[in-house]
C-alpha positions as CSV (number, residue, x, y, z in Angstrom):
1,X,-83.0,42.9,-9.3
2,X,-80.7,44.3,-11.4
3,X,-78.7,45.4,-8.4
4,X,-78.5,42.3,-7.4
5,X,-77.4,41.3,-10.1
6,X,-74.1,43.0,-10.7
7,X,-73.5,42.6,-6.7
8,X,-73.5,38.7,-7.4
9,X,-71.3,38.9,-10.5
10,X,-68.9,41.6,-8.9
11,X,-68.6,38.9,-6.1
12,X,-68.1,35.7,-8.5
13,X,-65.3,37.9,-10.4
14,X,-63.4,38.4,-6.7
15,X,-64.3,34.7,-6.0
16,X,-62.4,33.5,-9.2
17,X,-59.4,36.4,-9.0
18,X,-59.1,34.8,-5.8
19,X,-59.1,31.6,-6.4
20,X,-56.7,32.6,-9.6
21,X,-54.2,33.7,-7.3
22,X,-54.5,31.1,-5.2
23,X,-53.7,28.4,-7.7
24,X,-51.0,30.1,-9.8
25,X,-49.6,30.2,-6.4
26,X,-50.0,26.8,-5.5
27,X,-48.3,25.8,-8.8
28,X,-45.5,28.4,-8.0
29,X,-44.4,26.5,-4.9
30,X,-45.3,23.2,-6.2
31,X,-42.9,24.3,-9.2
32,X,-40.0,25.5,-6.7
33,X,-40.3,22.7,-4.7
34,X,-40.1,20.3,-8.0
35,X,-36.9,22.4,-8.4
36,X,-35.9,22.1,-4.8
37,X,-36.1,18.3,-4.8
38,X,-34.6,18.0,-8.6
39,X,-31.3,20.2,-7.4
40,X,-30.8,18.5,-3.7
41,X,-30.8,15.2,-5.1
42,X,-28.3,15.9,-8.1
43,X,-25.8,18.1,-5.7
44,X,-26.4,14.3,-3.2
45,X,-25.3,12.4,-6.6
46,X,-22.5,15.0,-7.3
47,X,-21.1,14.5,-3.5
48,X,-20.9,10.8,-3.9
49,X,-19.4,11.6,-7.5
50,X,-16.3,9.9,-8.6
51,X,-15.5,13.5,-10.9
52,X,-15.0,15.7,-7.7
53,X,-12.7,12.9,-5.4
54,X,-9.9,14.9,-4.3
55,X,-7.1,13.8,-6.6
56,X,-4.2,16.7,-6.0
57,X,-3.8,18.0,-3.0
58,X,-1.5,21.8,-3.8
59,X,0.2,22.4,-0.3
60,X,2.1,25.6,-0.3
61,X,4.1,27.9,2.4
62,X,5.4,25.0,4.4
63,X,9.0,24.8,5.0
64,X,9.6,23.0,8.0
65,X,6.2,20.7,7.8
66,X,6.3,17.8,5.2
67,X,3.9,17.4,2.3
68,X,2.8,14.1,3.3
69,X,2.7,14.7,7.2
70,X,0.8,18.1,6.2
71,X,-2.0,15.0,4.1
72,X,-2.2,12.9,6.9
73,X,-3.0,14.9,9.5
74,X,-5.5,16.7,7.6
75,X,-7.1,13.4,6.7
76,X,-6.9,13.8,3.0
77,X,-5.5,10.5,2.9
78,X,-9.0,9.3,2.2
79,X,-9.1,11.0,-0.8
80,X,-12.7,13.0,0.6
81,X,-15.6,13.9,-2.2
82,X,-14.4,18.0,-3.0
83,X,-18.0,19.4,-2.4
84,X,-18.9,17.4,0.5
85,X,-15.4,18.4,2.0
86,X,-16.2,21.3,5.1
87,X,-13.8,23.4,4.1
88,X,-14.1,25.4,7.6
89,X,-13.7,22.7,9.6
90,X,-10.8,21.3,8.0
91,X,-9.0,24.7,8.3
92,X,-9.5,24.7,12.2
93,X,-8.4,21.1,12.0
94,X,-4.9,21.9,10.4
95,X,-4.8,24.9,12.5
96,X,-4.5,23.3,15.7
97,X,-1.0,21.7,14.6
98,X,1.2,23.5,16.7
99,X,3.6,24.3,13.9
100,X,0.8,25.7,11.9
101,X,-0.2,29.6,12.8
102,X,-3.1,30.0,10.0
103,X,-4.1,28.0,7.0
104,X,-6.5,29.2,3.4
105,X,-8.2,26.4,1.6
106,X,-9.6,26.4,-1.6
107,X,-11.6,24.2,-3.9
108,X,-10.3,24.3,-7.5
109,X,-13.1,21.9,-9.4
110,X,-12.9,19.0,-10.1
111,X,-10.4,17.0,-8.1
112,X,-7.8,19.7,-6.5
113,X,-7.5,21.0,-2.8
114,X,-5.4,24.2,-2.5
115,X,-4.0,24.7,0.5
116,X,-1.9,27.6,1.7
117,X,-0.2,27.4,5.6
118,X,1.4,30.2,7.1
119,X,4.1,28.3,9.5
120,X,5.2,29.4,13.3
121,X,8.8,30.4,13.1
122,X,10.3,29.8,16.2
123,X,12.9,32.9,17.8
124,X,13.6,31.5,21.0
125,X,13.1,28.8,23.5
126,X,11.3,28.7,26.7
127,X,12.0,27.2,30.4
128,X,8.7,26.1,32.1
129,X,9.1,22.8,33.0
130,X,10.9,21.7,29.9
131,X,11.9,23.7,26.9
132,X,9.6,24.8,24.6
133,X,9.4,26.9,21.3
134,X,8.3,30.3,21.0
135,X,7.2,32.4,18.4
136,X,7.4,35.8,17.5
137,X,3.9,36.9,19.2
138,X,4.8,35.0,22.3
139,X,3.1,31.9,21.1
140,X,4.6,29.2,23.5
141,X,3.3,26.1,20.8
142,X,5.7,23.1,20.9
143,X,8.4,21.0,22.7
144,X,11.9,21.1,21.4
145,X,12.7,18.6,18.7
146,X,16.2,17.6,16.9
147,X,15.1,18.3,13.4
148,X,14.9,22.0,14.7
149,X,16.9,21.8,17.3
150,X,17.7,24.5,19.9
151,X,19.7,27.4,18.9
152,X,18.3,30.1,20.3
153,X,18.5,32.6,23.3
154,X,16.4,30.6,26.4
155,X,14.0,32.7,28.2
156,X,14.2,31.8,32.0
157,X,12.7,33.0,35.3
158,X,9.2,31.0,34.8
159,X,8.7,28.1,37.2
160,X,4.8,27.0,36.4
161,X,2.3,27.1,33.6
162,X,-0.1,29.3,36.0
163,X,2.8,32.1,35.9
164,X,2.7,32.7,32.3
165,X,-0.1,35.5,32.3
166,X,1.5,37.6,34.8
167,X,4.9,37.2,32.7
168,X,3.4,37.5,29.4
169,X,3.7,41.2,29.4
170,X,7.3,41.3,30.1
171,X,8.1,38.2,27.1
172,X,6.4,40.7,24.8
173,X,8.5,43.4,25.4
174,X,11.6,40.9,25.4
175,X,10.9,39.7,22.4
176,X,11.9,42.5,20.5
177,X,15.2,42.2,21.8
178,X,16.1,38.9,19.9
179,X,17.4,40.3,16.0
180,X,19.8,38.3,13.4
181,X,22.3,40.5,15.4
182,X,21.8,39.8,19.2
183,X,20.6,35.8,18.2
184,X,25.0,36.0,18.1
185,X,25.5,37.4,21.7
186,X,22.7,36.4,23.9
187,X,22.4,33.4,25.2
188,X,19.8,33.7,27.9
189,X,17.1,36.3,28.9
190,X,16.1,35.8,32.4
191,X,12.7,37.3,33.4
192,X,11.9,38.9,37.0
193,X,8.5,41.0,37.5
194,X,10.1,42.9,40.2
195,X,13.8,43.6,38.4
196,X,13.0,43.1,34.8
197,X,15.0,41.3,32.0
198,X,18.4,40.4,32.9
199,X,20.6,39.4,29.2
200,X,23.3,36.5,29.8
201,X,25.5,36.9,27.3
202,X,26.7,34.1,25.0
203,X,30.4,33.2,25.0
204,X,31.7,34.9,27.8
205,X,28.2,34.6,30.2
206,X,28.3,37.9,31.3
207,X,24.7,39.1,33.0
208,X,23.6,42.4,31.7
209,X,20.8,44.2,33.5
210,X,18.3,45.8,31.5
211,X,15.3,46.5,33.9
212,X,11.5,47.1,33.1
213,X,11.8,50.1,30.7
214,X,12.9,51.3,27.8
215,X,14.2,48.2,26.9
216,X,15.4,48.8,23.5
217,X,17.2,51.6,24.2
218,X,19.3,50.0,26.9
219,X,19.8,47.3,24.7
220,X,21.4,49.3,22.0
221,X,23.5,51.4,24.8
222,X,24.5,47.6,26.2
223,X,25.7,46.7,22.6
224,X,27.5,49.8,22.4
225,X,29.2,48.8,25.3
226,X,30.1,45.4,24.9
227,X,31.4,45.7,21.1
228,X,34.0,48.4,23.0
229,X,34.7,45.7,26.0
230,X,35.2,43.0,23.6
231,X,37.6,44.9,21.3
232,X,40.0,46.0,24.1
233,X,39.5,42.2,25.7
234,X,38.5,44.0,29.3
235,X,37.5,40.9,31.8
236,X,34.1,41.9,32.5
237,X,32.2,40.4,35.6
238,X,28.7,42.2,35.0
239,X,26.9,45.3,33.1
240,X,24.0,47.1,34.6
241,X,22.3,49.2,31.9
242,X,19.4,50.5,34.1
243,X,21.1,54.1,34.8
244,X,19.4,56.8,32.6
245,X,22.7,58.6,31.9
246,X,25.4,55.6,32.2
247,X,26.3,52.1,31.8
248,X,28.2,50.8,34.9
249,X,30.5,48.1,34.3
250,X,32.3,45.7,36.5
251,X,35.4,44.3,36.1
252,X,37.1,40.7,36.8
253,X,39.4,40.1,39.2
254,X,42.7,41.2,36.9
255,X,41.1,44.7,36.8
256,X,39.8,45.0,40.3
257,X,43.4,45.3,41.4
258,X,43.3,48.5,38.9
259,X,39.5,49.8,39.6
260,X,38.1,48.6,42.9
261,X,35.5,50.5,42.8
262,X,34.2,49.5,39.2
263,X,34.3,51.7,36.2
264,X,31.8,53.6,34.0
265,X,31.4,53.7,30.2
């Protein structure tokens, strides 16, 4: 009996840890969910809150794009609630202006929006169908407009949108090509996948071949070349800078008489 005894109370003592657990449990959850509830519905009333409307808007790193375009096509206009605001979306949103290469948002509580764009600067134009800017990672991202206008070396050689892939490894190895110095001598940089990048130079329209390879290099023999041509004032009807050991030059008319065969520099 007394066996029996201690098996019953042994059992009523796991019965009521049991049950212990059981209900400080229960009050756990019903506690966090009490919590839960309390916090969703005051961060609700915060996102209709008056306190965090967007009031100042901080726009920084745009030099060609206006403050108040930048607003508008953000839709800040509205004057949005600052926690409610999707902060990722908005930055794809601003991002797929085509002046606009990245952007960084950031809520400064209560009222301000900080925004930070990184602009596309454009180094030349483009010849598809029309003319068309293009950046220095051979982003091809807007038509031309007269608030930028369009001084700057035209690539050419690209008849349809569906060619631009197979060009697009000969743009990025043309693009190097386009400095402060050469934006002053070339005016034109013709693209051909089977002969490579022919230069056009600016105020006399000379065509200089450069080829597939080693671009650069022929580039800085060419300039060699036509600073020499230039100070002597030597007519010159073309330059063909795809020789590894020379630069042949060809002469107008007036020196032909002189050189019919050409000459070498």
């Amino acid at each position: 009996m007394k066996k029996k005894k201690e098996e019953s109370l042994s059992r009523f003592k796991v019965t009521f840890r049991i049950l212990q657990r059981m209900t400080w449990i229960f009050f756990s959850l019903l506690v966090v969910t009490f919590m839960l509830y309390i916090g969703n519905r005051f961060y609700r009333h915060l996102e209709t809150s008056p306190f965090f409307q967007v009031k100042n808007v901080l726009i920084s790193g745009n030099h060609l794009l206006s403050r108040s375009e930048l607003i508008y096509y953000a839709g800040l206009r509205q004057k949005p609630n600052l926690l409610k605001l999707d902060i990722t979306r908005l930055s794809h949103k601003i991002t797929e202006h085509p002046w606009i290469k990245s952007a960084v948002i950031r809520r400064r509580l209560p009222s301000t929006l900080a925004i930070h764009i990184e602009e596309r600067v454009p180094v030349a134009l483009i010849m598809i169908d029309k003319l068309y800017y293009l950046d220095r990672d051979g982003v091809i991202f807007d038509k031309i407009n007269k608030e930028i206008g369009c001084d700057f070396p035209i690539f050419t050689g690209i008849k349809r949108y569906d060619q631009i892939p197979a060009f697009r490894p000969l743009i990025m190895e043309s693009l190097p090509l386009i400095t402060v110095k050469t934006r002053q001598l070339i005016s034109e940089i013709h693209l051909d996948l089977a002969h490579g990048v022919t230069l056009i130079t600016l105020n006399d329209a000379i065509p200089v071949k450069l080829g597939l390879k080693n671009l650069p290099r022929r580039l800085k023999r060419f300039l060699s070349v036509y600073h020499y041509l230039r100070q002597r004032e030597i007519p010159t009807r073309a330059i063909d800078c795809r020789y590894p050991d020379r630069v042949v030059v060809r002469y107008k008319l007036p020196m032909l008489q002189k050189s019919p065969s050409g000459g070498r520099a």
